[in-house]
C-alpha angles and dihedrals in degrees: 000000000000131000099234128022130149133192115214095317104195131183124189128180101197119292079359117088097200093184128021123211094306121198118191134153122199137172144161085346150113098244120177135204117210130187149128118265114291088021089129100249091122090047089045086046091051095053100049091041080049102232097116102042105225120257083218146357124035137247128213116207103190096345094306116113107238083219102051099021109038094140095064091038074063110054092042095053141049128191135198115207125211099259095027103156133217122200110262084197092067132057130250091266095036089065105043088048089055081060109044081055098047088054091043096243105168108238097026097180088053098049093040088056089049092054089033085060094040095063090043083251094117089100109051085035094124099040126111107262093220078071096060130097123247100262086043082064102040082056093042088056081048095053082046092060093045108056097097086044097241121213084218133043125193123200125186101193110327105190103037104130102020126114113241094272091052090050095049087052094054108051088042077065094052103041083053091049084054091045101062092048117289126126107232120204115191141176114206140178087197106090082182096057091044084053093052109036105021118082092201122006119193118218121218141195139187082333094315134113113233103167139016117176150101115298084235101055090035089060085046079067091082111044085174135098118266114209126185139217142195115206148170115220155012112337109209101196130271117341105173133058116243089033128106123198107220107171148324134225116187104300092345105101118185143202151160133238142170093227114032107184094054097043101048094066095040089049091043083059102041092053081046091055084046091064088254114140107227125202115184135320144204147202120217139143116282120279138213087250080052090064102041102051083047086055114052123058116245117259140157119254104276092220141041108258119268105233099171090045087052096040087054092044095058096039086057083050090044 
């Protein structure tokens, strides 16, 4: 039985199918779920954590369908939204407490030290939260999840808003979590952090999986060169023969090749020719953040961006 499987899990919002028949497998695992904006990971998420009830198709957490069986989902699993809160008017304690209360755990104060321990947070345990830093946050939300010691852990970006040192703590504390046992489902902007700590990601696009595998066999994918280049200017498509365009983000073009060197400085010209303004460029092995812009198809945001939502969700990190 796996943690995590879903049958052709499937989420429409009128004429918009956010997410299409879906199949995916996980378990005892870090498994990540990429995708752009708009891409449907939150509303996933949402469905197997059983908040947004599926148009189609069904999920079983633990062997429990998310649709007949919410109630025990929901005692197997804990998830920590993006912009989950704790109370900056209570202390660290004082709020994991609140939650081992509200899911019924026996001892409460014990277990909310041990978890309390467990995310290096023991010795800052009766101090104010609005003290804290934001990855001490960002653990204490963590202690919070996992006072009822969940089988299954959700994470909806995990790391947004943390300097680089927050963002290495955190996911120490998740791969340990993984490694005594838990299943860890995560969605995550940081290709770099889905490469490092996953062991499969799934890529999605406009509600469709394009992609399931290892980082490591997803990067096989492309045996080429990547070279990159930084650029001012409007790039026209491809203007030389041996050279594929993969993806562009802001001045960064990139491409594959089967032979990098020589291709660099013959593509370098040929954007120069084009009336680019090129800056500088360079020549390495594919990346995780390769395969996904070559992936997903390009698209504007769906939506305007949420500033106060971002602006509150940063002051929660800080």
């Amino acid at each position: 039985m796996c943690a995590i499987e879903t049958m052709k899990l499937t989420k429409s919002f009128g004429n918009l199918k956010a997410v299409a028949e879906m199949d995916l497998s996980v378990d005892n695992e870090i498994f990540g779920l990429l995708g752009p904006n708009g891409s449907g990971k939150t509303t996933t998420v949402r469905m197997l954590t059983t908040i947004l009830n599926p148009t189609s198709g069904d999920a079983a957490i633990c062997g429990h369908s998310i649709i007949k069986e919410p109630q025990l989902v929901r005692e197997k699993i804990s998830y920590v939204p993006q912009d989950m809160a704790v109370d900056p008017k209570l202390t660290g304690r004082e709020n994991v407490i609140f939650f081992a209360k509200l899911y019924g755990v026996k001892r409460p104060r014990d277990i909310a030290d041990e978890v309390l321990e467990k995310m290096e947070l023991g010795e800052r345990a009766d101090d104010l939260a609005r003290d804290y830093s934001g990855g001490m946050r960002r653990r204490l939300e963590l202690a919070q999840a996992l006072v009822h010691d969940p089988e299954v852990l959700f994470l909806d970006e995990p790391t947004i808003g943390l300097d680089v040192s927050g963002r290495k703590k955190i996911w120490e504390h998740i791969i340990n979590l993984k490694d005594n046992g838990m299943t860890v489902f995560v969605t995550t902007h940081y290709m770099d952090e889905a490469d490092y700590a996953c062991d499969r990601v799934a890529i999605i696009d406009h509600g469709v999986v394009v992609a399931n595998d290892s980082p490591e066999a997803l990067k096989a994918r492309c045996y080429n060169d990547i070279i990159v280049i930084r650029a001012e200017g409007k790039y026209r498509g491809n203007i030389i023969e041996g050279v594929k365009f993969i993806g562009q983000n802001e001045d960064e073009l990139r491409f594959e090749t089967t032979a990098g060197e020589e291709m660099g400085f013959e593509l370098a010209r040929a954007l120069s020719d084009s009336g680019m303004k090129v800056k500088s460029f360079s020549i390495r092995q594919p990346t995780l953040d390769d395969v996904f812009l070559s992936l997903i198809s390009e698209s504007e945001e769906s939506g305007p961006f949420d500033y106060r939502r971002f602006r509150t969700m940063l002051r929660r990190r800080g």
